[in-house]
C-alpha positions in Angstrom: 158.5 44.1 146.6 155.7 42.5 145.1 153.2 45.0 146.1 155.1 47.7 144.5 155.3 45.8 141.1 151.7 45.3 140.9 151.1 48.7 142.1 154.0 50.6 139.6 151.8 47.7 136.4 148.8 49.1 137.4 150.1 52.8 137.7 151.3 52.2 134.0 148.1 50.8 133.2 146.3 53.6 134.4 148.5 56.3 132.6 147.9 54.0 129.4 144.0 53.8 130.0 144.0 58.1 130.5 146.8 58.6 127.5 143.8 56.3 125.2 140.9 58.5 126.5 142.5 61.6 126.0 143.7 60.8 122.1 140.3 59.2 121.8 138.4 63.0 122.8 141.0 64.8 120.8 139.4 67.1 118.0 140.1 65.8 114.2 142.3 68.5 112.5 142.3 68.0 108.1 145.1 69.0 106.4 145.8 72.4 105.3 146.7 72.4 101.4 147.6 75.2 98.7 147.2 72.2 96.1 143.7 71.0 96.1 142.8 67.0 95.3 141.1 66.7 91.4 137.5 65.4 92.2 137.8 62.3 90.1 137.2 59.1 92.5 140.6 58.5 91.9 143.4 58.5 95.1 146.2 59.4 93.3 146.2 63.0 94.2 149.2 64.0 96.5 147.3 65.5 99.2 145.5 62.4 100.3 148.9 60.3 100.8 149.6 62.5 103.9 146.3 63.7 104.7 145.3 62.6 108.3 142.6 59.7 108.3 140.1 57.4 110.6 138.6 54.2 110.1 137.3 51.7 112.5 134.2 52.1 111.4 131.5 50.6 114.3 127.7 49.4 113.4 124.5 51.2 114.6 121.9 49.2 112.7 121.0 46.6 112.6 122.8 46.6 116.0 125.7 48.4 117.5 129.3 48.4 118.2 129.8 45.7 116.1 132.3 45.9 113.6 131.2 47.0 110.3 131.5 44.0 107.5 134.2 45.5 105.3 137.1 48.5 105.8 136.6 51.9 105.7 138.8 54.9 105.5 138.2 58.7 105.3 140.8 61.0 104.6 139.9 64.9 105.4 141.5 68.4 104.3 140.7 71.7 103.6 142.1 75.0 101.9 141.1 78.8 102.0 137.9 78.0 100.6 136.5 74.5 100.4 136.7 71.1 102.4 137.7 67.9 101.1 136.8 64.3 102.1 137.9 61.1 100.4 136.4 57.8 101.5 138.1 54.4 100.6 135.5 51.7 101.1 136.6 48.8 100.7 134.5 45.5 99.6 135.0 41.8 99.4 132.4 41.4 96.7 132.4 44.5 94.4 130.7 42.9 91.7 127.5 43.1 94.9 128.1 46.9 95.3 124.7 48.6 94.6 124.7 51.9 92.7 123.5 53.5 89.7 123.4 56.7 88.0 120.1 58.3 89.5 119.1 61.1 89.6 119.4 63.4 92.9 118.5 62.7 96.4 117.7 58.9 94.8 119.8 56.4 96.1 119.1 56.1 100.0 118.2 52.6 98.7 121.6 51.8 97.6 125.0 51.7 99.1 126.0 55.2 100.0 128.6 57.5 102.2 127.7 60.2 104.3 129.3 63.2 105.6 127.7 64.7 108.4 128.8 68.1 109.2 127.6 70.2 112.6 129.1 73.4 110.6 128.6 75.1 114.2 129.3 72.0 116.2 126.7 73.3 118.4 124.5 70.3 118.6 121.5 71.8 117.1 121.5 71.0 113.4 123.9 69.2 110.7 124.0 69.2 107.3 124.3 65.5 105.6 126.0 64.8 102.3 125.2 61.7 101.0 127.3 59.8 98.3 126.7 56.9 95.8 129.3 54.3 94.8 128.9 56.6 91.2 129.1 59.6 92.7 125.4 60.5 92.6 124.7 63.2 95.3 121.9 63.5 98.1 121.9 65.6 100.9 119.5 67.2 103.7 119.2 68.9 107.1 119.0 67.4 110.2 117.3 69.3 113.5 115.1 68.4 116.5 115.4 64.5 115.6 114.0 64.8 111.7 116.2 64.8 108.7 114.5 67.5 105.4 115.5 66.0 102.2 114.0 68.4 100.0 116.8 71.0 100.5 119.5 70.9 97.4 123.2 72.5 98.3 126.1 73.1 95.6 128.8 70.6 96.2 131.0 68.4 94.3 131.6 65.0 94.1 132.6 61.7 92.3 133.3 58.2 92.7 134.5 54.8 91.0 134.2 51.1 91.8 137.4 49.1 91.6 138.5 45.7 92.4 139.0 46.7 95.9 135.7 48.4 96.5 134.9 52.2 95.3 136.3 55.4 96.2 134.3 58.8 96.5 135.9 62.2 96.6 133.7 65.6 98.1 134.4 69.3 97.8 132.3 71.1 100.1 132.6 75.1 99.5 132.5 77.2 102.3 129.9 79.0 100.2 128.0 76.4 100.4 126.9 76.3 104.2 127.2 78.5 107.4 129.9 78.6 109.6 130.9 80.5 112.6 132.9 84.3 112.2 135.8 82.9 114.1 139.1 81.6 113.5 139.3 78.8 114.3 136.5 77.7 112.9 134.9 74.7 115.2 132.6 72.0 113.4 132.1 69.0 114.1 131.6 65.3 112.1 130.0 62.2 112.1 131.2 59.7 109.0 128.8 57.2 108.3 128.7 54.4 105.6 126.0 52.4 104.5 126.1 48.5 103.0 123.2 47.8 101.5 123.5 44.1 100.7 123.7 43.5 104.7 120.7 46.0 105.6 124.4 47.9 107.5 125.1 51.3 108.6 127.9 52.3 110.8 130.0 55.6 112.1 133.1 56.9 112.8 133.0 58.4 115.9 131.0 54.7 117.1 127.3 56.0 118.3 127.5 54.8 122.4 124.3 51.8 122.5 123.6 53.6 125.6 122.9 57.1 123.9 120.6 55.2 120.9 120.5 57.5 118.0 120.9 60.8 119.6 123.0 61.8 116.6 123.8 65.8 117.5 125.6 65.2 121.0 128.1 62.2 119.6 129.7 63.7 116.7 133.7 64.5 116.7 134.6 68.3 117.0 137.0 69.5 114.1 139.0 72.5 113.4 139.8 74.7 110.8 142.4 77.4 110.7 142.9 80.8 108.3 139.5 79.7 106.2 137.9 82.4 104.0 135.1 84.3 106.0 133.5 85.4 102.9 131.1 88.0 101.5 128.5 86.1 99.5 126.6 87.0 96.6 124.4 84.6 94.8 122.5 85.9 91.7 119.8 83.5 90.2 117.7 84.8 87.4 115.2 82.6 85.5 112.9 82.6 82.8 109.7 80.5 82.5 107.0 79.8 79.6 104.0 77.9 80.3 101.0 76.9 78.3 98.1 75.3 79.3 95.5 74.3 77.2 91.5 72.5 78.0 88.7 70.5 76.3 85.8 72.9 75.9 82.2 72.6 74.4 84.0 69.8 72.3 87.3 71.4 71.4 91.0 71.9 72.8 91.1 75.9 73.7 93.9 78.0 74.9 93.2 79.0 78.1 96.5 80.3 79.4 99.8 81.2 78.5 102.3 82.7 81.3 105.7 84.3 80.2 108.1 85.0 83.4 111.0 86.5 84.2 112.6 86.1 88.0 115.6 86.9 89.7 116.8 86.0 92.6 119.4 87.1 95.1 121.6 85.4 98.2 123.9 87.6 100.4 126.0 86.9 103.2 125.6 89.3 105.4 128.0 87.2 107.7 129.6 83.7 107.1 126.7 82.6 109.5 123.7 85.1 108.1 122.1 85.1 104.8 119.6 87.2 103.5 117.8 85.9 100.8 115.0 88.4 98.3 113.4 87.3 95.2 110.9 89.6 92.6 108.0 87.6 90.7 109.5 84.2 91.9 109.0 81.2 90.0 107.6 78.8 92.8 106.5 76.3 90.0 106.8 72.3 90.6 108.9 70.2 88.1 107.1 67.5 88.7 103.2 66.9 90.0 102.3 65.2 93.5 101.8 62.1 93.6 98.2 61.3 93.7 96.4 60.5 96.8 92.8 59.0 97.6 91.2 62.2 98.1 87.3 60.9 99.3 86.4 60.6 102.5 88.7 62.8 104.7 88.5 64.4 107.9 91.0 66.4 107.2 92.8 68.1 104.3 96.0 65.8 102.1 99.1 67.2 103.4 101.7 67.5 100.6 105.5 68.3 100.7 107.1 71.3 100.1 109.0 71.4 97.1 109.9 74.9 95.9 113.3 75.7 96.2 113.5 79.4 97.7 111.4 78.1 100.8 113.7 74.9 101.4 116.8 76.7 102.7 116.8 77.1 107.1 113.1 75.2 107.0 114.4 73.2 110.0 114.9 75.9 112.1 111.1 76.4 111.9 110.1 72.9 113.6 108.4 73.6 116.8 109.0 71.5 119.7 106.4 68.7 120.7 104.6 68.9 117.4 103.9 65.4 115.3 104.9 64.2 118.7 103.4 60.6 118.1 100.9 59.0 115.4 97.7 60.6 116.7 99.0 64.2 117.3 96.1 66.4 115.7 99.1 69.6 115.5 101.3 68.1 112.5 103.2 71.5 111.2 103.0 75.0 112.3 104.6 76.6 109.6 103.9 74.9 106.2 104.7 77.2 103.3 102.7 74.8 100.7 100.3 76.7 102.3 101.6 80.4 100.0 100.3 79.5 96.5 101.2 82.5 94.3 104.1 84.7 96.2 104.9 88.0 94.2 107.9 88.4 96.0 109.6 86.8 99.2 112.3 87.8 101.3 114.2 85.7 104.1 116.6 86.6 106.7 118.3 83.5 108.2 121.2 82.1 109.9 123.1 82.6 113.6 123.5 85.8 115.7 126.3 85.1 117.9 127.0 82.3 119.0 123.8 81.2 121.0 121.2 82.5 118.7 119.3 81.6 115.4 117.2 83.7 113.3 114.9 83.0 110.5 112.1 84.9 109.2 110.1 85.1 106.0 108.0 87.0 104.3 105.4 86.5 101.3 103.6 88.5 99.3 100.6 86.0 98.1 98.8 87.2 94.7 95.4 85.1 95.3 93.6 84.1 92.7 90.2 83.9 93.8 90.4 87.4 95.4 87.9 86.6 97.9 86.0 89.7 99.4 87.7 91.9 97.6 91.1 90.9 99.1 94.1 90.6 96.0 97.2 89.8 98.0 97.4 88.3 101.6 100.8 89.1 103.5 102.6 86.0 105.1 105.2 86.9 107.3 107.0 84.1 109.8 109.2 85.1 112.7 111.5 82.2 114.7 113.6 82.4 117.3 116.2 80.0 118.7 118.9 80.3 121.5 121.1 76.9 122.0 121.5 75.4 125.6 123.2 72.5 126.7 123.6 69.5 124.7 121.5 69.6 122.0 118.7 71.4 123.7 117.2 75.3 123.1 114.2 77.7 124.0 112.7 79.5 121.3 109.8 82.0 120.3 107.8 81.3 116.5 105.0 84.7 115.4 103.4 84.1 112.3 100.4 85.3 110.3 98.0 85.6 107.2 96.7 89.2 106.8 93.9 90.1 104.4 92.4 93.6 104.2 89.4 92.3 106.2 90.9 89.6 108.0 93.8 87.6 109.2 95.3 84.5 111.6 97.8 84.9 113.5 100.0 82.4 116.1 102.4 83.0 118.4 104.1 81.3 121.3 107.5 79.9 123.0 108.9 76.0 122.7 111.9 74.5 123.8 113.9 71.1 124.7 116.2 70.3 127.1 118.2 66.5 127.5 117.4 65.6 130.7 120.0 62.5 130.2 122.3 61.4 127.8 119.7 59.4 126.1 116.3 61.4 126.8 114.5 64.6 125.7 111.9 66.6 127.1 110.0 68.9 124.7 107.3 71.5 125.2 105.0 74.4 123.7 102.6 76.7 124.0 100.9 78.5 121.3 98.3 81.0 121.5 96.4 81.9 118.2 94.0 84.8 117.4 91.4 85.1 114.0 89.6 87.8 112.9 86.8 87.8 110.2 85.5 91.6 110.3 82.6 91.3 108.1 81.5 88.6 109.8 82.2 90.0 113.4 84.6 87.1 114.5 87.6 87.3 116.5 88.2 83.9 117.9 91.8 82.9 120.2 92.8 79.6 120.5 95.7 77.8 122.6 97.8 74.2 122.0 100.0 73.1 124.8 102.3 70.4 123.9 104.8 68.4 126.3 106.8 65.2 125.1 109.4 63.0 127.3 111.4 60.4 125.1 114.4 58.7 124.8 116.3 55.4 123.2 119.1 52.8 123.9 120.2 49.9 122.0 118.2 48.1 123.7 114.7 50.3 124.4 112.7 53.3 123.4 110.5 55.2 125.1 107.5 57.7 124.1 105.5 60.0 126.9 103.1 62.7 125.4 100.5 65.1 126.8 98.4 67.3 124.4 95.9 69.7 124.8 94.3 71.5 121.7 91.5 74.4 122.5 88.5 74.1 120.1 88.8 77.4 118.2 92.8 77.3 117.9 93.4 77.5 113.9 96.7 77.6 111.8 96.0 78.4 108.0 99.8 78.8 107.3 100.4 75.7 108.7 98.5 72.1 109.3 96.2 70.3 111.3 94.0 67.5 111.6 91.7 68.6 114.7 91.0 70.7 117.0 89.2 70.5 120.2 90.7 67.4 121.6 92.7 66.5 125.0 95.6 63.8 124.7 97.8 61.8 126.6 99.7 58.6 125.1 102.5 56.1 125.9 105.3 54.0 123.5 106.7 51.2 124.3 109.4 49.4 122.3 111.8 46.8 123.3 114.0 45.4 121.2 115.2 42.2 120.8 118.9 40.4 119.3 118.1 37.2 118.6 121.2 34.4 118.4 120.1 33.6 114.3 121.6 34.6 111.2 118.4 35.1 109.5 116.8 37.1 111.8 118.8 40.6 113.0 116.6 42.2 115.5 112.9 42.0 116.5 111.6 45.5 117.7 108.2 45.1 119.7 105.9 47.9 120.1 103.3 49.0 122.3 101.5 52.3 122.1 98.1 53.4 123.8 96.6 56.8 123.6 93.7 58.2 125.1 91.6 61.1 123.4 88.7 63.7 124.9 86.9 65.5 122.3 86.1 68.3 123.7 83.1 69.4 121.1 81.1 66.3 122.7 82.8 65.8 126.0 83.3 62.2 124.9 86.4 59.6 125.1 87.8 58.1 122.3 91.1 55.5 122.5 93.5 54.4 120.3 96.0 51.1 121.2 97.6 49.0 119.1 100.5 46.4 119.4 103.3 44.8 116.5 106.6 42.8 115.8 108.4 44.0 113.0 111.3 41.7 112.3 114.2 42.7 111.0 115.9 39.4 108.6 119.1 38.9 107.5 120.0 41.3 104.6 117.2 43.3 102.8 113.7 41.9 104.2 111.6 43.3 106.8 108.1 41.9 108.0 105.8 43.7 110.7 102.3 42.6 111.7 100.4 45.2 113.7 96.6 44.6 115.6 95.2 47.9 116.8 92.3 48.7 118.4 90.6 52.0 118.6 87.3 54.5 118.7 86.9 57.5 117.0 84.3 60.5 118.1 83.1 62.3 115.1 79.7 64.0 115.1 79.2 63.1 118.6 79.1 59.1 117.5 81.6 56.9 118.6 82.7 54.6 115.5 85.4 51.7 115.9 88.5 51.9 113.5 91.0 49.4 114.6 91.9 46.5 112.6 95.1 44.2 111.5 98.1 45.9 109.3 100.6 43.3 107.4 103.9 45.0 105.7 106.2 43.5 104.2 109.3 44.7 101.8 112.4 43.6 100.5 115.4 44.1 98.4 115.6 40.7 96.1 118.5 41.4 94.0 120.4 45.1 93.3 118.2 45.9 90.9 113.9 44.8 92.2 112.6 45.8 95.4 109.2 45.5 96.6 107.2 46.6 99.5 103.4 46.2 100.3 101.1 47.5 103.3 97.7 46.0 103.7 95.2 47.3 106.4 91.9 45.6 107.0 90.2 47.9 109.3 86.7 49.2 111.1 86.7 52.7 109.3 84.0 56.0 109.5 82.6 57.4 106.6 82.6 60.8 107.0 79.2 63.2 106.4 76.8 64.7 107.4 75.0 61.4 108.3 77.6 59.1 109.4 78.0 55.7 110.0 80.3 52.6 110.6 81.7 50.5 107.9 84.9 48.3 107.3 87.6 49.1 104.9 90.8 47.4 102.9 93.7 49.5 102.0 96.8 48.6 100.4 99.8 50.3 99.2 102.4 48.8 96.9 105.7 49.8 95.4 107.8 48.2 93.0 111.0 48.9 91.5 113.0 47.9 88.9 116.4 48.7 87.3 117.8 46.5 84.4 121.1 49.0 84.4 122.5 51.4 86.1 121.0 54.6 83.8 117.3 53.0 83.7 114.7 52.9 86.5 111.6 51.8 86.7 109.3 52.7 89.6 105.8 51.3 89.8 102.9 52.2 93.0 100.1 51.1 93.4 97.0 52.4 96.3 93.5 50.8 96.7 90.9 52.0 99.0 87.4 50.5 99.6 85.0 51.0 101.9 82.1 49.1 103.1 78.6 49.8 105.6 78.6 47.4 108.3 75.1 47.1 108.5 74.3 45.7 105.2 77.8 45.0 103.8 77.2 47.3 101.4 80.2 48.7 98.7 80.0 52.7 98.6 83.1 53.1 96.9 86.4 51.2 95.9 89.8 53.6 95.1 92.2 52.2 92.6 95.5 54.0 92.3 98.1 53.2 89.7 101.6 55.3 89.1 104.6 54.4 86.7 107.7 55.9 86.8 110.0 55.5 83.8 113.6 57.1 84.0 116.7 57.1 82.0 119.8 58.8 83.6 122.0 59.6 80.5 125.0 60.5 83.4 124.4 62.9 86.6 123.5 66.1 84.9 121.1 64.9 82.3 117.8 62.6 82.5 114.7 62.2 81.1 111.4 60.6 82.7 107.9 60.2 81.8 104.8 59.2 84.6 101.8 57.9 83.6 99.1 57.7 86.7 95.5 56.2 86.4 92.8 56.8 88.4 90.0 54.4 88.1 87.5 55.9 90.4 88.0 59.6 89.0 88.4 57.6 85.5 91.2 60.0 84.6 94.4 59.1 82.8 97.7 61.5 83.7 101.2 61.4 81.4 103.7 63.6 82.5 107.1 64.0 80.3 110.0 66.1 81.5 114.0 66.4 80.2 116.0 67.6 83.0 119.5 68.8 82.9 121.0 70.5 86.1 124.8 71.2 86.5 124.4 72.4 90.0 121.4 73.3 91.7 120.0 76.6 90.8 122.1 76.4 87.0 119.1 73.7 85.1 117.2 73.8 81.9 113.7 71.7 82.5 111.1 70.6 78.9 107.9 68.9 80.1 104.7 68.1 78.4 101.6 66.9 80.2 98.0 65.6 79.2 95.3 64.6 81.4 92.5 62.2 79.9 89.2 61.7 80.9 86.9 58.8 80.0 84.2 61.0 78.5 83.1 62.2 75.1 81.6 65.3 74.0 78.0 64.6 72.6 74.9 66.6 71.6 77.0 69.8 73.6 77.0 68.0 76.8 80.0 65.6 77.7 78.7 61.9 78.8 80.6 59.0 80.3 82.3 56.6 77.6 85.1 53.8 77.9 87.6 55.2 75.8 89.6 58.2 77.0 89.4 62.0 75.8 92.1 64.7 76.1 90.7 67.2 78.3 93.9 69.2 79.0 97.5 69.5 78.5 100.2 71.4 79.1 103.7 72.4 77.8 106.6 74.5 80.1 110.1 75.4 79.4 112.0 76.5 82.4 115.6 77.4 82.8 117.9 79.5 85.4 121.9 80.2 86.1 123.3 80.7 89.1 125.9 83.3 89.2 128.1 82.9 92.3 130.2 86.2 93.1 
């Protein structure tokens, strides 16, 4: 009798345990409204009283399945032609609740919300919308383990702090992203909320320890019923007026003045496929790079892509095993920095089925050197992709830069498949072909690319094998070297210590060895840190590396000690400093060893929640071992003033010096954007030179001399049909 007691409790207890999992793996499903919520930060719409909601909100940094220090809640529905989320966070200590009123994509320092949406729940991409306590937006795109900022989406959201914590309502149109032809439609989410104060970020679903941050396979499927499947038309036309204006033979000339008209065009072709064309595009920058010691490089500055009409489906066109760890030589196949002056563009992109991705652009470049006769070069870029299990796909990338006389071209197939839960292997293999008629060249090249890696809670891993032919060459995309054989290793444990002031301690390993092939010589590269992780906002990480570098057929040592350090003081100043003291090369003709400090500094400040203040600071030097000789020290300086009169409207000015180019740089802008694509920008810059204009020659002097500015006036309306 007792054995069929304990059997019939443990029979129960079974049906319980398989009831839980069941609920657990069940697929979210928002509420269906006709009367949509008011985007106010305010809960006292109808909808969200009965609107289905999660919480239990788990940690994933600084460590995992922990619960998260205060409550969350997130409510979801949808209607015909948007999705709603509300989030009710709740905090103990508003008055500690970091925000401000930034502008865009500026507040992953603060606390924030995030809805992360798998529109395809397909595993291979997701689109993040990021939310301030203030309502202040961010969002990106997230494929083959990288997240892309720079992309900007039409949403809607706001949000309030109260005495209970803050709320933040989002509208999401459908409009807005891509979304499988079916009905249902199947996505799937991953909430996520970040404390600031604590250095916390947790999820709803919990991220397993076991799995580490493999994001794409542990989100929550979700369904929608009866959406719109809709017929997009976007219409964007701009108008532009620029002029420039330099110090010549001892007086400010005009020496150009552009006047431009653009348009372009979005159409859904699908829910799922957009083509996208534009005619005399304006691919301008609002706002200069930041400046960068530019002496004594092997290889060229790499900066961002910034230009809007390139931005959208840019993550489809990462190529397995590429950047695959800190000395990969093959950093990005396809950079479109690399198209300077496009007459027109077109791009096709989106799914094909369900299994397929498309996206492919093309450029028509107007150069402006017209070398050899040449005055356009055509940039077209083909990528494949067809999903497999998990997270993991094969695919096929063409691309090319075709002069009359000459062009580059790369093709090739990539892929990577999860070998476990909590490990990827990657791989390419690239062939490229240039031809230079007039000089009778027509070179191929190859780069073969394999990478195993994989993460817990507890450890990461890192396994990579490169091998880079000496005449492969990429001008649409970017390289530091070719000619080179690699194989390398990462180690990191990491470590929970029992403290309160110290989080986690993550300690690294990594070795990789190099052949240059040029001199059939061995170069090697090791080095070894602790970074620990304290309680709240501070981080410190020593690092000791030693390494060899081949260049010229020498081998030069350039190992050395790194120190960084940051933290968050208070809401409102933050610091963070780098400093490297290092065995360095100095590149030319005539090489030779030397030793070299570098340090990079960033500061910022912000008094209130409208103004910002954002200082940076870089310094290079280099020394000759032999004879301890200076050749060159490279101060940086950059400040960053901003006032945020609310979300649409801000003005900024940035002044930069550089002391070893002895030039001065102010940059003003006024900025007012409604949504993306509807903005009106005003910016003035000047660039001053410590020189004078004497005798009809121009000779160094202290003071500083205006030797060109600049005035534009920018402003576009999206029409949304």
């Amino acid at each position: 009798m007792n054995f069929f007691k304990s059997g019939l409790v443990q029979f129960f207890f079974l049906l319980l345990l398989i009831t839980i999992t069941i609920k657990a793996n069940e697929p979210l499903q928002p509420l269906f409204t006709t009367s949509p919520p008011i985007i106010d930060g305010v809960l006292d719409d109808a909808i969200w009283k009965i609107a289905p909601s999660v919480t239990g909100f788990k940690t994933f940094i600084p460590d995992f399945s922990k619960d998260m220090k205060e409550k969350t809640v997130v409510y979801m529905a949808y209607d015909k032609e948007n999705l709603y989320f509300a989030y009710k966070c709740y905090d103990s200590e508003p008055d500690k609740i970091k925000a401000s009123v930034t502008n865009r994509d500026n507040i992953r320092p603060e606390d924030w919300i995030c809805i992360n949406l798998d529109s395809f729940n397909d595993q291979q991409s997701l689109y993040a919308f990021y939310v301030n306590p203030l309502g202040i937006q961010a969002d990106s795109r997230f494929a083959g383990g990288a997240e892309d900022p720079g992309i900007d989406f039409v949403w809607y959201s706001a949000g309030k702090i109260d005495d209970e914590g803050y709320i933040v309502e989002v509208q999401i149109p459908l409009k807005s992203i891509r979304y499988s032809n079916n009905n249902p439609v199947e996505m799937a989410v991953f909430f996520e909320r970040k404390i600031s104060r604590y250095s916390e970020q947790g999820s709803y679903p919990a991220l397993d320890p076991a799995l580490g941050y493999a994001f794409l396979t542990q989100l929550k499927p979700m369904f929608y019923y009866d959406v719109e499947h809709y017929t997009l038309l976007e219409i964007l036309p701009a108008v532009t007026y620029g002029e420039r204006h330099i110090h010549e033979n001892g007086r400010m000339i005009t020496d150009n003045v552009t006047r431009d008209l653009s348009l372009t065009m979005k159409y859904g072709i699908t829910s799922d496929l957009i083509f996208d064309g534009t005619y005399n595009p304006d691919f301008s920058q609002v706002e200069a790079d930041a400046g960068q010691v530019d002496i004594n490089l092997r290889s060229a500055l790499f900066f961002q892509e910034k230009r809007p009409f390139f931005l959208e489906g840019r993550e489809n066109f990462w190529i397995a095993a590429t950047a695959s760890s800190e000395v990969d030589p093959v950093r990005n196949i396809l950079h479109t920095r690399t198209i300077g002056n496009p007459l027109l563009g077109a791009k096709l992109s989106g799914k094909i089925g369900d299994d397929n991705t498309l996206s492919v652009i093309y450029a028509l470049d107007e150069l402006t050197d017209k070398p050899a006769g040449d005055n356009y070069v055509h940039v077209p870029f083909f990528r494949y992709k067809r999903s497999l299990a998990g997270d993991g796909f094969i695919g096929g990338v063409a691309a090319s830069r075709e002069f009359k006389n000459s062009s580059n071209r790369i093709g090739g197939l990539d892929g990577q498949i999860r070998i476990s839960d909590s490990s990827i292997l990657e791989a390419h293999g690239l062939l490229t072909q240039t031809k230079i008629d007039s000089l009778g060249l027509d070179n191929s090249g190859h780069s073969i690319g394999i990478k195993y890696s994989g993460g817990s809670r507890d450890f990461d891993y890192e396994f990579t094998a490169r091998d880079v032919s000496e005449d492969f060459q990429i001008d649409m995309g970017y390289l530091w070297r070719t000619g080179v054989s690699i194989g390398s290793a990462l180690l990191r444990p990491k470590i929970y210590p029992a403290w309160d002031f110290i989080q986690r301690i993550d300690a690294e390993v990594f070795t990789a060895q190099t052949k240059d092939k040029f001199f059939a010589k061995w170069e090697t590269f090791n080095h070894a840190s602790v970074n620990f992780i304290f309680g709240g906002r501070y981080q410190f990480k020593v690092k000791y590396s030693y390494s060899t570098e081949i260049f010229l057929g020498e081998n030069f040592k350039t190992g050395g000690f790194h120190l960084f350090a940051s933290g968050q003081f208070t809401n409102n100043f933050y610091f963070g400093v780098l400093w490297r003291n290092i065995d360095a090369v100095f590149y030319d003709a005539n090489p030779f060893q030397g030793h070299s400090n570098k340090v990079t500094a960033s500061l910022l400040y912000e008094p209130s929640e409208q103004f910002h203040a954002a200082a940076d600071f870089v310094f290079n030097d280099f020394y000759r071992k032999s004879d301890d000789t200076k050749i060159y020290d490279y101060p940086l300086a950059r400040l960053k003033l901003t006032y945020q009169v609310n979300k649409y409207l801000f003005f900024r000015g940035i002044v930069e010096y550089n002391e070893f180019r002895k030039q001065l740089l102010t940059d003003l802008l006024a900025s007012f954007t409604y949504i993306p694509g509807t903005v009106i920008f005003v910016g003035y810059g000047s660039m001053f030179h410590k020189v004078d204009w004497r005798e009809d020659k121009y000779v160094y002097n202290n003071s500083l001399m205006e030797t060109q500015r600049g005035f534009f006036f920018k402003a576009s309306y999206l029409w949304r049909l």
